[in-house]
GUKEBA-309449 format. One record per atom (N, C-alpha, C, CB): x, y, z. Coordinates in steps of 0.2 Angstrom, whole numbers, plus 5000, padded with zeros to 4 digits. Glycine has a CB too. Example, Ala and Ser with C-alpha at 12.3 -4.5 7.8 and 13.67 -1.06 7.14 Angstrom:
! GUKEBA-309449
506649725039/506249785039/506649845039/505749785045/506449895035/506849955036/506450005039/507049975029/
***
This chain:
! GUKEBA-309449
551160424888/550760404894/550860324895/549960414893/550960304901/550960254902/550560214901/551160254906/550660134899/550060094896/549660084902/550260034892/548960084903/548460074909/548159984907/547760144909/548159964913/547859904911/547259894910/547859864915/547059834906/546259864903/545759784908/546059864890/545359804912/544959784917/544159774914/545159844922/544259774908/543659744905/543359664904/543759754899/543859624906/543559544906/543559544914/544159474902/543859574918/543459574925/542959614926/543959584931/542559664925/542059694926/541459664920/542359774926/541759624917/541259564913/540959484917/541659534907/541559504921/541459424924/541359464931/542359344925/541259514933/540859534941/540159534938/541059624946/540159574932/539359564929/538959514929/539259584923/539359444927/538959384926/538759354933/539459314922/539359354936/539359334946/538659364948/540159364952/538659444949/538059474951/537359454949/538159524949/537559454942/536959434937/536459364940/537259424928/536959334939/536659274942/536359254948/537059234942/536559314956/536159304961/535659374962/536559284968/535559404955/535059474954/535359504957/534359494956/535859524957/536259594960/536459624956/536959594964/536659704959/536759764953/537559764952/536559864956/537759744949/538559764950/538859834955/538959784943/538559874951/538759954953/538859964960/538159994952/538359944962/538259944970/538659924974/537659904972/538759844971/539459814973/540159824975/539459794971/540259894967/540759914967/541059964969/540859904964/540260004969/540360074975/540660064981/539660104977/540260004985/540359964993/541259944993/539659874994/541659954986/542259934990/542559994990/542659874988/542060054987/542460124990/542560144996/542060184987/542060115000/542060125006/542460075013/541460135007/542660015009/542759955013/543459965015/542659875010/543559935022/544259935024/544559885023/544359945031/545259875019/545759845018/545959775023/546059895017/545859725021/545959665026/546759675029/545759585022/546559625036/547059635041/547059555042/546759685047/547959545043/547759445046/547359455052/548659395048/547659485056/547259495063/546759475063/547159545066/545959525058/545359545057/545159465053/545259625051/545559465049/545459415045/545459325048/545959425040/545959325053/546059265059/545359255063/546859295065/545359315064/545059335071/545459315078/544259315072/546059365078/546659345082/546359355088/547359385082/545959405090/545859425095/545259395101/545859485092/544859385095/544259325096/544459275099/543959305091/545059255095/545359185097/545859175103/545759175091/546159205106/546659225109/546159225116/546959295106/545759265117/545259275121/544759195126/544759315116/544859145125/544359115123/544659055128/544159105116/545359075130/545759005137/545259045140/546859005140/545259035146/544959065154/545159005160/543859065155/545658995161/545858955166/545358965172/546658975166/545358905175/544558895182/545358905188/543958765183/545658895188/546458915193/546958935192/546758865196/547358945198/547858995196/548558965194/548059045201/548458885193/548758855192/549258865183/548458815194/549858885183/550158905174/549758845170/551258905172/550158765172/550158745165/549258715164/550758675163/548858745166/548158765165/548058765159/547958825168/548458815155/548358865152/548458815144/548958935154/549058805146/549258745144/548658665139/549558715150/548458635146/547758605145/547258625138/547358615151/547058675142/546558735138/546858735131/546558825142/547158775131/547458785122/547358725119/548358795120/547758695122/547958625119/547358595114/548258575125/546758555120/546158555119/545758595114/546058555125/545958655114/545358695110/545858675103/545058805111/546258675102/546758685094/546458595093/547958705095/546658545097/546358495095/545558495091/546358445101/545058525092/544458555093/544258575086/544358605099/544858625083/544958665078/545158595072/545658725080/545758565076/545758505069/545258475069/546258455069/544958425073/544258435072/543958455067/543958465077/543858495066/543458555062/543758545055/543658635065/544258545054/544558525048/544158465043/545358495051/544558415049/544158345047/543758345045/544058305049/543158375050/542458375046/542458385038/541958435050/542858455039/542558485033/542758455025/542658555032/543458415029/543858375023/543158305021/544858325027/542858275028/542458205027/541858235021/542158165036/541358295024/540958335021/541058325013/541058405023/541658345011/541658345002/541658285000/542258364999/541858225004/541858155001/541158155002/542358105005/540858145007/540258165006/539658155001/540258205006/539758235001/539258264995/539458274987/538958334997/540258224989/540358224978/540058204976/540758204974/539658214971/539258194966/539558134960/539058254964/540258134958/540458114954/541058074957/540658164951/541058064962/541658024968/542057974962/541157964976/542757994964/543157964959/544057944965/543258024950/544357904960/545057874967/545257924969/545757834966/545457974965/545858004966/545758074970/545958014961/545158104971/544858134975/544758094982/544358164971/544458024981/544357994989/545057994992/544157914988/545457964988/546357964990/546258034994/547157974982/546558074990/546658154994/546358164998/546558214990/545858164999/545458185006/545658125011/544458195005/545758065010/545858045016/546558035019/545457995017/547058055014/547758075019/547858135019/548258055018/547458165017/547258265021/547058235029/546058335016/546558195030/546358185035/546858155040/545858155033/547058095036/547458065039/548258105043/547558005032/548358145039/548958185041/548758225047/549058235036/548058245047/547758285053/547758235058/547058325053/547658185060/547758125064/548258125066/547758055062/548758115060/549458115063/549658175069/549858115057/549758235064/549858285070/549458295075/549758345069/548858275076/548658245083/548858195087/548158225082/549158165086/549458085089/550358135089/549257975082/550458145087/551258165088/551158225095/551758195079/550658275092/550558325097/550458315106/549958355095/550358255105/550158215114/550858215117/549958115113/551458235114/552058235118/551958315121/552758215114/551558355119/551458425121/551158405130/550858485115/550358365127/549958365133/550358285140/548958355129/550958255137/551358195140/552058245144/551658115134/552258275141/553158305143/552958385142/553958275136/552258425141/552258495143/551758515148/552358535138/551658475153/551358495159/551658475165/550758485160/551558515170/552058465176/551458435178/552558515184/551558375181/551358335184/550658335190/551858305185/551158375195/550858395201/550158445200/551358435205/550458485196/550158545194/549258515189/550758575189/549458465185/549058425182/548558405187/549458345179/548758345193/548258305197/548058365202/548658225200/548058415200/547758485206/547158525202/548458565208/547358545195/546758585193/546358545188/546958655189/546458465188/546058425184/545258415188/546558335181/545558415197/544858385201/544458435198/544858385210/544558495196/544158575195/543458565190/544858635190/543658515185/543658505179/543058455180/544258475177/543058405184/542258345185/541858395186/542258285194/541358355181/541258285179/541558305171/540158255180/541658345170/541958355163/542558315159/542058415162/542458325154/543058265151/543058255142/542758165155/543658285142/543858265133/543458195130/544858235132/543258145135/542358115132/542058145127/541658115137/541858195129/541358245127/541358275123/541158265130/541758275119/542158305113/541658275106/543158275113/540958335104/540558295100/540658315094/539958295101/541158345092/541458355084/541858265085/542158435083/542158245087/542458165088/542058135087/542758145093/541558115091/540958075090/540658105083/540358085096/540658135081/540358165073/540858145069/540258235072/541558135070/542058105065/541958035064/542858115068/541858025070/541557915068/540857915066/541457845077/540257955065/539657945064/539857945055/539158005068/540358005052/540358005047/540857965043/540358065047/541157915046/541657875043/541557815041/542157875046/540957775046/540857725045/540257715047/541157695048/539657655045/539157635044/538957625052/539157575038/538357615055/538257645061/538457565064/537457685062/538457525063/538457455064/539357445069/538457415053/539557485063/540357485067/540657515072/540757505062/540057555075/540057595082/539657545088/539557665080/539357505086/539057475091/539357435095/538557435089/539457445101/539457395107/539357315106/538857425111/540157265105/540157225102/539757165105/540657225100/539157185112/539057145114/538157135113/539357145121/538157205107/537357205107/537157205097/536857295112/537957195093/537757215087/537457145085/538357235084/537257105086/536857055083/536157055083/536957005085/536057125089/535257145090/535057185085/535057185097/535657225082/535357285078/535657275072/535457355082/535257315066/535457285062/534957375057/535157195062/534957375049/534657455045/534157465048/534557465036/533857415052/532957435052/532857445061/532357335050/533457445063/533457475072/533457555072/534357455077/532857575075/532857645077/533457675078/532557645082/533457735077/534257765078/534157805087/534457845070/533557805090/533757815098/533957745098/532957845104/533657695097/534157625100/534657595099/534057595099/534957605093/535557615091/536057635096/535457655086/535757725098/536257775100/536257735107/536057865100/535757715110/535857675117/536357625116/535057645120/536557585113/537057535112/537957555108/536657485108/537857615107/538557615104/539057605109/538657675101/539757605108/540357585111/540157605117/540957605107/540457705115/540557745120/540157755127/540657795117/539157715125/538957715130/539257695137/538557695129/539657645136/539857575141/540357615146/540257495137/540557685145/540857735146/540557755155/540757785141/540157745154/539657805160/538957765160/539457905156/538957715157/538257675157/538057605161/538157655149/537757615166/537857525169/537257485164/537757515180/537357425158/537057415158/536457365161/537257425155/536357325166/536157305168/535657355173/536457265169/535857385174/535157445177/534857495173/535457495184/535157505169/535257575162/535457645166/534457595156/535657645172/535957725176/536657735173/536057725188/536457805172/536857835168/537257875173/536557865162/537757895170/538457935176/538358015172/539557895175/538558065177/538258125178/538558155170/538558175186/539258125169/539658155161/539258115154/540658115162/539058045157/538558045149/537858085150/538157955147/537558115154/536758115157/536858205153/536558095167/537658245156/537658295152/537758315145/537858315155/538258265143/538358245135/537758235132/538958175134/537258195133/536858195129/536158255129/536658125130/536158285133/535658335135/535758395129/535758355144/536358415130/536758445126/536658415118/537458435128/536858365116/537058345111/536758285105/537558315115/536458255112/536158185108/535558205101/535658115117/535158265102/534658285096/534958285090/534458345095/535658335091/536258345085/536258275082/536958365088/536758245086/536858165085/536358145081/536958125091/536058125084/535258055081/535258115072/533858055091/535058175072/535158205066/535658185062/535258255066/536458195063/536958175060/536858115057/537458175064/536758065063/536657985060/536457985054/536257945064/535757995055/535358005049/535358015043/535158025049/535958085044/536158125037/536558075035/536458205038/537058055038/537858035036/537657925036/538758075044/536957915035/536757855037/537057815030/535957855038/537057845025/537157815017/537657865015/536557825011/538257915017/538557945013/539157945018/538258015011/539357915024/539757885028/540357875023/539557835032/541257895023/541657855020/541657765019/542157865023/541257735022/541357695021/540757655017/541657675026/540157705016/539857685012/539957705005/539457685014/540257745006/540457795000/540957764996/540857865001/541357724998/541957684995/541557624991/542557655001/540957594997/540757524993/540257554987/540257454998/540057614988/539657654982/540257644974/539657764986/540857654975/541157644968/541357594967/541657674967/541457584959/541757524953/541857474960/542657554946/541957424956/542357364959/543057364959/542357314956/543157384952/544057404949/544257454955/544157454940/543857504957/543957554962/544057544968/543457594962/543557494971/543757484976/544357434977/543257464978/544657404971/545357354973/545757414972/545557274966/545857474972/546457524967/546957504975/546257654963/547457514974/548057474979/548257554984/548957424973/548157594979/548257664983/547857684988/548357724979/547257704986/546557694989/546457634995/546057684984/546557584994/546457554998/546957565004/546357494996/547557565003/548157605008/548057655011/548657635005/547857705007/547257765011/546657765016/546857785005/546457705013/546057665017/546157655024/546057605014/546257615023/546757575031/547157625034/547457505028/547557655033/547957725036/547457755041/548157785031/546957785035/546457815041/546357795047/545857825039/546157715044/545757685050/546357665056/545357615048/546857635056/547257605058/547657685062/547757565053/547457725060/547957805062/547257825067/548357875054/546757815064/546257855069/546157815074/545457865066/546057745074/545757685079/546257655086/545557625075/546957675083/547457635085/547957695089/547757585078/548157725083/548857765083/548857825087/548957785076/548157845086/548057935089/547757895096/547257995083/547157835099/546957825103/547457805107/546457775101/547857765105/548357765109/548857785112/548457735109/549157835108/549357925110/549157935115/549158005104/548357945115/548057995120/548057945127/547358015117/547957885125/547857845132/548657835136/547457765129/549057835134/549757855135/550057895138/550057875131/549657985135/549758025140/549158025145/549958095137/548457995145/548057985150/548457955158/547557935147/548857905154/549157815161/549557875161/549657695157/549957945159/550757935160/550457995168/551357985150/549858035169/549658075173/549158035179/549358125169/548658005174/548357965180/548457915184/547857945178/549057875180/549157815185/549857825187/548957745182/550157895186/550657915189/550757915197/550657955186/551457935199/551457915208/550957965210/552157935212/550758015208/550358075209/549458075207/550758125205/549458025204/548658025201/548357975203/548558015194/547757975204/547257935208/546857885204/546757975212/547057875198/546857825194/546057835192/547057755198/545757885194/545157905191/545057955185/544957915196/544757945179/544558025175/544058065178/544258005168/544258105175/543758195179/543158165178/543658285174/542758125173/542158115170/541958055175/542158095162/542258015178/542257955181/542157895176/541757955187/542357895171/542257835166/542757795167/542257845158/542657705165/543157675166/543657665160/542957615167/544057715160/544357745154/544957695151/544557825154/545057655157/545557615154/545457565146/545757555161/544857565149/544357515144/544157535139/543757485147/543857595140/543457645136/543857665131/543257705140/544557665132/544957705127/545357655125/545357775131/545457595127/546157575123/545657515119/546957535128/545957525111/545757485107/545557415106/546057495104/545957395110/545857295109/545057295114/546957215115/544757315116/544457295122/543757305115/544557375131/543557375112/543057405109/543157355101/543257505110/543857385099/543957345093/543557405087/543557265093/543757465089/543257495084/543657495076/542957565087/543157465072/543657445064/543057495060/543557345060/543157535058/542957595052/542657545046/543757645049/543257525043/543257455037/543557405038/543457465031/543057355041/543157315045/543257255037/542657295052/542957265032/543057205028/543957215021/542057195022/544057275024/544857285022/545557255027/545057365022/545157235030/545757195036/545457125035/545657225047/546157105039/546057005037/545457005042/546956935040/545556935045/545256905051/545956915058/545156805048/546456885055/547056905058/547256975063/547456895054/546957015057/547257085059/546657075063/547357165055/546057055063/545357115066/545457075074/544357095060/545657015074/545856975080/546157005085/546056935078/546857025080/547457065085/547357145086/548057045082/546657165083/546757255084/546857285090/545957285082/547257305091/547657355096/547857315100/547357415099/548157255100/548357215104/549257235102/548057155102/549857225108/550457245106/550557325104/550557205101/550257365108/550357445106/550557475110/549957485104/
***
């Protein structure tokens, strides 16, 4: 008789696993008498996924846009979940901080190189025809992003560099959120009338937010870093890690995107306005906002010249 494999230290260790959330094994292992055998399709959810472009015109590279956008959306998603474990480690050490933030950092990158898809794979014409469709909406609004900066950096480093001397740990966080960068987007401050693309972003959004803040108010990367050793915070790799992120999120990827933004909108064909109506020239290129993650890892020099020459 052929020798049979003996399946006694795994039907010990399903007993312990069960045992521990008061489950019967048995039951358990009846239920895969009856289960169907995973599928990548089932398992993707190809079909789900596939489903979910809906182009507003009949225009092709529509389609294009759409994808594009949601797969950005998906990395997104990533990141969170990479920033999440830095997070809530309990034991936070270099070596695990390293790894997660050029996991992250790498997703940046293929974000910022992927911009030649949304710069050289749409025609042009076609672009400045099914974007009017699109107002007041606008990749602004993208609040897994705004959740990537809430969780990277202390809330201080988001603010609007013409009001951070007003606010300070003891500023309400509705007051706070009124002054950050991105307001100056859709915000006139001297009247406080807001434009139709912030008024719906926050309607939507802003509860989430002001929660986030809160949560990620002490566990932010960058409070998480000044949380370890000293020796830890000098390690030369880590701090490399450091700076990459920031310099690849604030700089690198921003100005990717603002690239292929000038290469459509302020093209012969484009009217120099975004769908959203924000002054996005400003809004989006780095030297203007200056947004530094870890701002005390850069000189004076760098922080002076940030996105200046890009």
């Amino acid at each position: 008789m052929a020798h049979q494999p003996n399946h006694d230290f795994i039907i010990q260790e399903l007993e312990k696993k069960y045992k521990a959330i008061n489950q019967d094994t048995a039951t358990h292992l009846e239920g895969l008498l009856h289960s169907k055998p995973i599928t990548y399709w089932d398992y993707i959810q190809t079909d789900a996924l596939l489903s979910l472009q809906i182009q507003r015109t009949t225009l092709p590279d529509e389609m294009v846009f759409i994808a594009y956008h949601q797969i950005n959306e998906l990395i997104f998603k990533m990141i969170l979940w990479e920033i999440q474990q830095v997070a809530e480690k309990e034991a936070l050490n270099v070596v695990f901080f390293e790894d997660k933030l050029m996991r992250i950092s790498r997703y940046f990158d293929m974000l910022t190189t992927s911009f030649d898809i949304m710069r050289e794979g749409m025609d042009v014409e076609q672009y400045n025809k099914f974007r009017h469709t699109l107002t007041p909406a606008s990749g602004f609004q993208s609040a897994q992003y705004r959740l990537i900066e809430f969780a990277s950096t202390e809330l201080i480093n988001l603010i609007d560099y013409r009001f951070r001397k007003t606010i300070d740990r003891n500023t309400p966080f509705e007051h706070a959120f009124e002054h950050l960068y991105w307001q100056a987007a859709g915000k006139d401050y001297t009247t406080g009338k807001k434009s139709t693309l912030l008024i719906n972003f926050e309607k939507r959004y802003k509860e989430e937010f002001i929660t986030f803040m809160k949560v990620y108010n002490t566990k932010n990367l960058w409070s998480r870093f000044k949380e370890l050793p000293e020796a830890d915070q000098k390690d030369a790799n880590l701090v490399k890690a450091m700076r990459h992120f920031d310099y690849t999120v604030n700089i690198t990827w921003v100005m990717a995107h603002y690239k292929a933004a000038a290469h459509y909108i302020l093209g012969k064909d484009g009217d120099g306005e975004a769908t959203g109506g924000s002054d996005w020239q400003k809004y989006m290129h780095p030297k203007y906002q200056r947004r530094i993650f870890f701002p005390e890892l850069w000189s004076q020099e760098e922080i002076d010249n940030w996105g200046e020459n890009v």
